[in-house]
N, C-alpha and C positions, 0 to 999 in steps of 0.2 A: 169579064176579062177572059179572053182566051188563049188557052195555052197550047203550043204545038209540043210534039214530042221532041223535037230537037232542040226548044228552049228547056224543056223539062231537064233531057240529057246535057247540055252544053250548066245547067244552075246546078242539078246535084252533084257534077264531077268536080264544078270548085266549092260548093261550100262542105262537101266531103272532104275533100283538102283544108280549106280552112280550119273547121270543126276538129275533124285528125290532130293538125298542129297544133290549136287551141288545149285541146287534151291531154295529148302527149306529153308537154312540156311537163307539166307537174311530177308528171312519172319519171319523165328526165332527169328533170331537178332531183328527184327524191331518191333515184335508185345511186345517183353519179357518186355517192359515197362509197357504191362500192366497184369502181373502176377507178385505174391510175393512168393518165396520160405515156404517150410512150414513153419520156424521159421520168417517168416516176412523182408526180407530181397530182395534184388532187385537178379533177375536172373542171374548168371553167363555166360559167352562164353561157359563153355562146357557142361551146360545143353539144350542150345540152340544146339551144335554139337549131343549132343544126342536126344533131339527130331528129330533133322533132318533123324537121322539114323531110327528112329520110321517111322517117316512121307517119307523113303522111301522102310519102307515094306508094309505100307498101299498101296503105288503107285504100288509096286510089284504086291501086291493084288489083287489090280482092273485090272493088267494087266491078270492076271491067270482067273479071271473073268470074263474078258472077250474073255479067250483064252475056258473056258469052254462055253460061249453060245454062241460065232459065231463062236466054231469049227475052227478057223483060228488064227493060230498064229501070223501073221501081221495085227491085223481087226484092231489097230490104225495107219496102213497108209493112210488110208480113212475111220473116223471113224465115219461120218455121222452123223445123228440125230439120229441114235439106240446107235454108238457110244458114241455118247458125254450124249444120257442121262445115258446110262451104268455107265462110269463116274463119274455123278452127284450123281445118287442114292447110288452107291458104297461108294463115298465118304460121302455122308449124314448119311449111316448107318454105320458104320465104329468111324467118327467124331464125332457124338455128344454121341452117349454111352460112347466112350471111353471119352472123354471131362468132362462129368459126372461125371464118376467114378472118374478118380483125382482128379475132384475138391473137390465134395460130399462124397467120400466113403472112399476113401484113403487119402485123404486130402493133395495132393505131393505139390500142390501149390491152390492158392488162384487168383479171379480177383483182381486188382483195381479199385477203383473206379473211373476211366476213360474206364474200357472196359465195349464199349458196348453190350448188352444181347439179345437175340433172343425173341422176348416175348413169353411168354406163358412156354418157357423150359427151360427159365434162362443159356442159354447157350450162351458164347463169340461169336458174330459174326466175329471176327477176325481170328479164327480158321474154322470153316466155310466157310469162303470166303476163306482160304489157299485150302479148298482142292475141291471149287469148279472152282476156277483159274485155279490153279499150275495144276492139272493134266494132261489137255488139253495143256498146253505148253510144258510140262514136256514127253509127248508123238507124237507131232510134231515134236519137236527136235530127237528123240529114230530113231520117221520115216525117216528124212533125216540123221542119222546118217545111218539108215541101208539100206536107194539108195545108200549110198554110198561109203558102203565096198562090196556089189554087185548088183549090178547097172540092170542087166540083171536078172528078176524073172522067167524067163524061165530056167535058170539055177537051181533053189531050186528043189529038188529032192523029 
């Protein structure tokens, strides 16, 4: 079987997506206790389904980000200490503007007060930790999925 690099790129950009959303959700589901809808009100199932679907174009994101600075569309099969800080910052800058803005600007939802805040920027540390975890898992997984529709990297074209 052989694989071009354009199938390679066109299969890890969606089940990087997939996988993301896959992921995410539980985090969704688990942290949504500590956010209240705008009218005050406890989180629904399918606001959590829809940040998931958010928090798996951020993952997209960082992947496109990293496919522009190390020039290699597979750089999270091995994605090393440049790797995983790539990752981190992506996710940092990404996460807390956006975090921000809903809470302070747009006001889509609110913390409670059980989540805990990042000193100094008043931001959830629970979403923070979502996107400095999940991505790194969320991209090992993407890598043995793609050894293993082709297995053989001498074959990418």
């Amino acid at each position: 079987m052989e694989c071009t690099l354009k199938e390679f790129f066109r299969r890890d950009s969606s089940r990087i997506f997939v996988m993301s959303v896959i992921l995410n959700y539980p985090w969704e589901r688990a942290q949504s206790s500590l956010y209240l809808t705008k009218d005050g009100t406890a989180i629904p199932w399918w606001h959590c389904a829809l940040a998931s679907l958010g928090d798996g174009l951020l993952v997209l994101l960082m992947f496109w980000a990293g496919r522009a600075v190390f020039g290699n569309p597979g750089w999270f099969d091995r994605p090393g200490l440049r790797g995983y800080l790539l990752m981190a910052v992506t996710g940092l800058i990404m996460i807390i503007p956006l975090d921000w803005l809903m809470i302070s600007r747009m006001t889509w939802w609110s913390y409670t007060a059980d989540m805990p805040l990042m000193p100094g920027i008043g931001i959830g540390i629970s979403p923070i930790a979502q996107m400095l975890l999940l991505p790194p898992l969320i991209f090992r997984v993407a890598a043995m999925w793609r050894k293993k529709s082709c297995p053989d990297q001498r074959q990418v074209v």
